[in-house]
N, C-alpha and C positions, 0 to 999 in steps of 0.2 A: 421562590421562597424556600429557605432549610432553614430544619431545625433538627436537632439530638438531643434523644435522655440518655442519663447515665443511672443506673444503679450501681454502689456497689452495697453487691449480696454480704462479702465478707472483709475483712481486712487485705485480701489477697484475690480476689473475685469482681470482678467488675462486669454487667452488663451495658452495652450499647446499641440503640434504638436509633434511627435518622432516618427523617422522610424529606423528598425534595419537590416542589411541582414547577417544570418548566414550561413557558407557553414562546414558542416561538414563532415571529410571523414575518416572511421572508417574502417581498417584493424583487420583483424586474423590470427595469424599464430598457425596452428592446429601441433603438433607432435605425432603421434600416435605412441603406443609401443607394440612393438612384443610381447606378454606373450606364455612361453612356448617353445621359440625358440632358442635351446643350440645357445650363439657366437652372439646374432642381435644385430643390432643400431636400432635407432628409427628410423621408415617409414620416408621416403623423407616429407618435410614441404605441406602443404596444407592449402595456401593462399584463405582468403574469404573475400571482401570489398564493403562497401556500401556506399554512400553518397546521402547527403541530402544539399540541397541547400532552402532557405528558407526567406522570405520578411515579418518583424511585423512592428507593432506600436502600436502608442498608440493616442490617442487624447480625451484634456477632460477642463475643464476650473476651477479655484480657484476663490470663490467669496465672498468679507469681508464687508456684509450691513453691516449698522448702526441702531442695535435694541434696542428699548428703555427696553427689560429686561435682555439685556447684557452686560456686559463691554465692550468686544470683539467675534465677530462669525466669522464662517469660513464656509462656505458651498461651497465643493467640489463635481462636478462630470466624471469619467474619462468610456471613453471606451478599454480596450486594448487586440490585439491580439495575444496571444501565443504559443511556439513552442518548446518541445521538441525533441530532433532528434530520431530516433528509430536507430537500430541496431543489431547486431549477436547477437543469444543464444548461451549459450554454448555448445561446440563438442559431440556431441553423439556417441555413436560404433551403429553403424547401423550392429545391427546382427542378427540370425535365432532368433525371438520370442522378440526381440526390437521394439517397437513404438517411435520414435524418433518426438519429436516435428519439428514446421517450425524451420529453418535455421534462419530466418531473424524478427525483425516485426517491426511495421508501428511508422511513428513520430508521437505524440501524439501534438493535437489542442487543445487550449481556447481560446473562445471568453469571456471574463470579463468585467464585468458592476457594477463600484461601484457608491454609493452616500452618501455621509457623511455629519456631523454638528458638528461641533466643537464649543465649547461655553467655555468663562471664563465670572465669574458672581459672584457680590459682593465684588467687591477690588483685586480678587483674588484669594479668602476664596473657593469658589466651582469650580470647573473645570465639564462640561458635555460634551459627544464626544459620537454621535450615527452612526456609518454607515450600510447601507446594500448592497451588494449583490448578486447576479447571476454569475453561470459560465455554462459553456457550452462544455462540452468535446467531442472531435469526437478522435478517438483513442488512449484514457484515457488507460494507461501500466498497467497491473498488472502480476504478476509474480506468479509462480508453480514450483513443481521440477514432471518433465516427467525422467522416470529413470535416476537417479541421477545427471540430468540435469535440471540447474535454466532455466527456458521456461517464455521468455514474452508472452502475451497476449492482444491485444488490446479490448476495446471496446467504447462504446458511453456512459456519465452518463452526469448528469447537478446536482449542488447543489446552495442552496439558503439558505440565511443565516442572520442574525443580531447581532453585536455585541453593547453593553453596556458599558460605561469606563466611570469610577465620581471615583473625588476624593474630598474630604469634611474637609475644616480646620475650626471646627464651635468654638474651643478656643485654644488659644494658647498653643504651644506644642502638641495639639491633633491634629492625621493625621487619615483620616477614605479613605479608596477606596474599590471600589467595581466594575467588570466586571463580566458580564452575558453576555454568546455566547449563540445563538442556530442556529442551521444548518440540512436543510433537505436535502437527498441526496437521489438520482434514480439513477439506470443504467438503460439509454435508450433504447438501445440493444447489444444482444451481448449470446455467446454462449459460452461452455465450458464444456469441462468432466472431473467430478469430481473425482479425482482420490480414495477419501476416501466414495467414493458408485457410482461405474461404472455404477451396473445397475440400479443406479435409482429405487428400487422394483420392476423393471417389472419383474413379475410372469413366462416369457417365457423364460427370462436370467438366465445365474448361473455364478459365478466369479473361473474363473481358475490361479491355479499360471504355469507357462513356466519357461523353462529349461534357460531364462535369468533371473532370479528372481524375471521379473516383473508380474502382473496379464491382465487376459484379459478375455473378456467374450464372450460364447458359447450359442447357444438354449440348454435347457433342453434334447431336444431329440438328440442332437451332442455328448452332454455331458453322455448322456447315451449309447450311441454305443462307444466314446471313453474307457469309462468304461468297457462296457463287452467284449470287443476286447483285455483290460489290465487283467483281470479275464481271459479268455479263452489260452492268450500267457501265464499266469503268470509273466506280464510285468509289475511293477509298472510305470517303468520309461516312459512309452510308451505314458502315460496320458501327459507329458513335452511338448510332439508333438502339442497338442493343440492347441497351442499359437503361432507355429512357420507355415511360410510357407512352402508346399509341398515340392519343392525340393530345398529350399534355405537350408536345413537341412542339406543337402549333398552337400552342396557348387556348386551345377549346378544353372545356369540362371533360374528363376522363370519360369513359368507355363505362359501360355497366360491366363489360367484362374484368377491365381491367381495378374497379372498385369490388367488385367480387372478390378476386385472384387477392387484395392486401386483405380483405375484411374474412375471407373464408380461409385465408393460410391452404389457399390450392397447391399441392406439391406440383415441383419439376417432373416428375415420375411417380409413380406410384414406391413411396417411403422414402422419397425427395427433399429433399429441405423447400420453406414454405418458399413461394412464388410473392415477390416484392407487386409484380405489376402485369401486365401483356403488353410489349415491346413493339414496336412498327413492323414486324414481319410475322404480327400472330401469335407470337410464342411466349413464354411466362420466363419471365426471369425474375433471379434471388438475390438478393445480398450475401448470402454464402451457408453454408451449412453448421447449424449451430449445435457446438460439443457439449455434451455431457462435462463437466467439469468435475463429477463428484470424485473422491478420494485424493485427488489432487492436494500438493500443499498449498501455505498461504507463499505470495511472496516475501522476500527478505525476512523468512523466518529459519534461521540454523540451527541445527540439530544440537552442537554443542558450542558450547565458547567458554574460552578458559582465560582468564586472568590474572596476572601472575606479578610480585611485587615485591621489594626488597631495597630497603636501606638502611646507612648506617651513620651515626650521625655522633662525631667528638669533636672536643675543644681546644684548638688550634693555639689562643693566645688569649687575655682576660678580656671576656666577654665576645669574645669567636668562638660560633660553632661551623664545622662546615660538615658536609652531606652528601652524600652520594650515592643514589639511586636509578633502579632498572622498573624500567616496567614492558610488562610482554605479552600482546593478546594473539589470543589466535579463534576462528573460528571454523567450522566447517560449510561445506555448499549449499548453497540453495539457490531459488529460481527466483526471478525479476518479475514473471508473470502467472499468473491464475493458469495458465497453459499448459505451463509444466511441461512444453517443446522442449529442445535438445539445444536452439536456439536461446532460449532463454534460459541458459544453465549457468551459473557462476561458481567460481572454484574457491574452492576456502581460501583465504588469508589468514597472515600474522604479520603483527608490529611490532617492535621496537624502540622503547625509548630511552635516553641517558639523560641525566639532570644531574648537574654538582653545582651545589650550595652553598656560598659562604657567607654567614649572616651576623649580625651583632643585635640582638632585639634590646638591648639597653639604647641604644643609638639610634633604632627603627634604619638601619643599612641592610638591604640583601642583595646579592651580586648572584646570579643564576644562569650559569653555560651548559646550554641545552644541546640537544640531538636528537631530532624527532625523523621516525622511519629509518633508525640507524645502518639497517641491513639494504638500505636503498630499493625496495621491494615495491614492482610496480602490478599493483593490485585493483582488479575491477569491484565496485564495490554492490553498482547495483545499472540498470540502464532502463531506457526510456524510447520508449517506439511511437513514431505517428502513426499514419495511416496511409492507406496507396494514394490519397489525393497529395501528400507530398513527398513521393518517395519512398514513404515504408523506410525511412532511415533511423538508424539506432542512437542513440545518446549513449555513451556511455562514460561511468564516473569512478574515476579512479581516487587512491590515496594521494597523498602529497607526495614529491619526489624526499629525499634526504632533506633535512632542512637543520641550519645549526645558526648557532648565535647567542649573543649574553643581553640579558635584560637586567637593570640596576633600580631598585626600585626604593623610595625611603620616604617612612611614615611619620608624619610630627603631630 
């Protein structure tokens, strides 16, 4: 349900009130499948449902003085507060040497704070619009694949920000605009283990692969009695145990130890990252060492981006206009991932475009030959990483190559 009041206080003054309540209620139905099992149906259904119940708004005022170097202003300020619902990750096989992410995770909050100025100025001829601001996230989502399972994540970030928007008509037929963003962005707090460097370099860790494809990390000295214990059986396969816990291997009820070791967050060492389980040779293994993420950026959020735009548009023959137009962005770098590794760095780009226009709007005829990425600039835009149960391979997603062509398009 939403609704908004309006006051306005003056001819030029308007207040704005909105409250929203959303009740969200989010089911799973899990089908699990036998592998391996001459004649089965799928395991009986396994229902999981969460809801979230939830009260925003918003409130803020529109105010239109009368300035002696504008035609027209606008000066707007709003507060509003936001709400994403949270909900299920995907089903996981919880099996011997699986790390299975949480089940569930949290609705994501903003609190937002804008303030803007809108201006037309000189007949018309210039238009100027600057706003800024503040956001505020308390269980801000970002998402991972935990064996081949997409895993939300919550945590804390704020970004702050300013945008630029002018457009300029300084002689007829010529259009000029121009937007300049820039945006800072923190994560406030918040934690997480990075599946593409578990251990973090810590010197006492070594990264093992398990007998479910995934990896998971052991002390140096676990790692080497697993070792000569597979040297002395002549057992490669014996090292797979690693990963898995003691007697979940052979399908009996865990160990008290090793329900301890997940439930008491026993470190590998003393100020070790927490111990997942106790492994067939005694020892307590982790899933990896989980980083502080604070001050870190968000991903895919660039410092600056500039946009840049210009055409010019006369009449060719009665009831011909034709046009011709640039347009040109560019942005700087940022990171793909909450990690903020060296690995997940992307380099700024810019684009490119040509458009000429030959149109007849008495006739509804427009004829349009384009050129999109004109400088043929092959740019990474953002990428996408699994997890070690497939590789640890990277997605990565570029621009378009050059691309040209005419489209004829006509209205009746």
């Amino acid at each position: 349900m939403f609704g908004e009041i309006y006051w306005e206080a003056t001819d030029t003054f308007k207040l704005t009130a909105g409250i929203r309540y959303t009740d969200d209620d989010k089911t799973l139905e899990n089908h699990a499948v036998n592998l391996g099992t001459v004649g089965s149906d799928p395991a009986p259904s396994v229902y999981q449902n969460v809801r979230f119940k939830e009260l925003t708004g918003r409130i803020g005022f529109d105010w239109q003085p009368d300035l002696s170097f504008t035609d027209s202003s606008l000066i707007y300020g709003f507060y509003s507060r936001g709400y994403k619902a949270g909900g299920l990750n995907s089903p996981c096989s919880d099996a011997p040497g699986v790390s299975c992410g949480p089940a569930t995770f949290n609705p994501e909050f903003i609190n937002a704070y804008e303030l803007g100025f809108k201006n037309t100025l000189n007949g018309g001829v210039a238009q100027l619009n600057l706003s800024l601001f503040h956001y505020d996230y308390n269980g801000y989502q970002v998402s991972k694949i935990v064996n081949r399972a997409s895993t939300n994540e919550n945590i804390d970030a704020s970004i702050s920000g300013a945008e630029f928007e002018s457009i300029w008509n300084p002689i007829p037929g010529l259009r000029l605009n121009a937007n300049i963003g820039y945006l800072a962005t923190e994560i406030d707090s918040g934690t997480s283990i990075d599946t593409f460097n578990r251990t973090q370099n810590d010197p006492n860790l070594v990264l093992i692969k398990s007998s479910a494809a995934s990896n998971c990390v052991v002390t140096v000295a676990s790692a080497q009695a697993a070792l000569a214990f597979s040297n002395a059986t002549n057992n490669p396969f014996a090292l797979l145990g690693v990963c898995s816990s003691a007697t979940e291997a052979d399908g009996v009820t865990p160990t008290a130890a090793s329900i301890a070791a997940r439930n008491n967050k026993t470190p590998l060492y003393p100020g070790g990252p927490a111990a997942a389980g106790v492994n067939a040779f005694g020892q307590y293994y982790s899933d990896g060492v989980a980083v502080d993420i604070s001050g870190n950026e968000l991903p895919n959020a660039p410092k600056w981006t500039v946009s840049l735009g210009a055409q010019y548009t006369f009449e060719i023959a009665n009831g011909w206009d034709f046009t011709a137009r640039l347009d040109y962005y560019r942005q700087t770098s940022t990171f793909s991932r909450i990690y903020n590794a060296s690995s997940d760095a992307i380099d700024g780009w810019q684009n490119l475009n040509v458009t000429l226009t030959l149109a007849n709007p008495d006739n509804g005829i427009t004829i349009d030959a384009y050129v999109k990425n004109a400088t043929n600039e092959t740019a990474l835009t953002d990428t996408y990483l699994t997890d070690d149960s497939s590789g640890l391979f990277r997605n990565g997603f570029y621009t378009d190559p050059r691309t040209y062509g005419i489209a004829i398009s006509y209205q009746f």
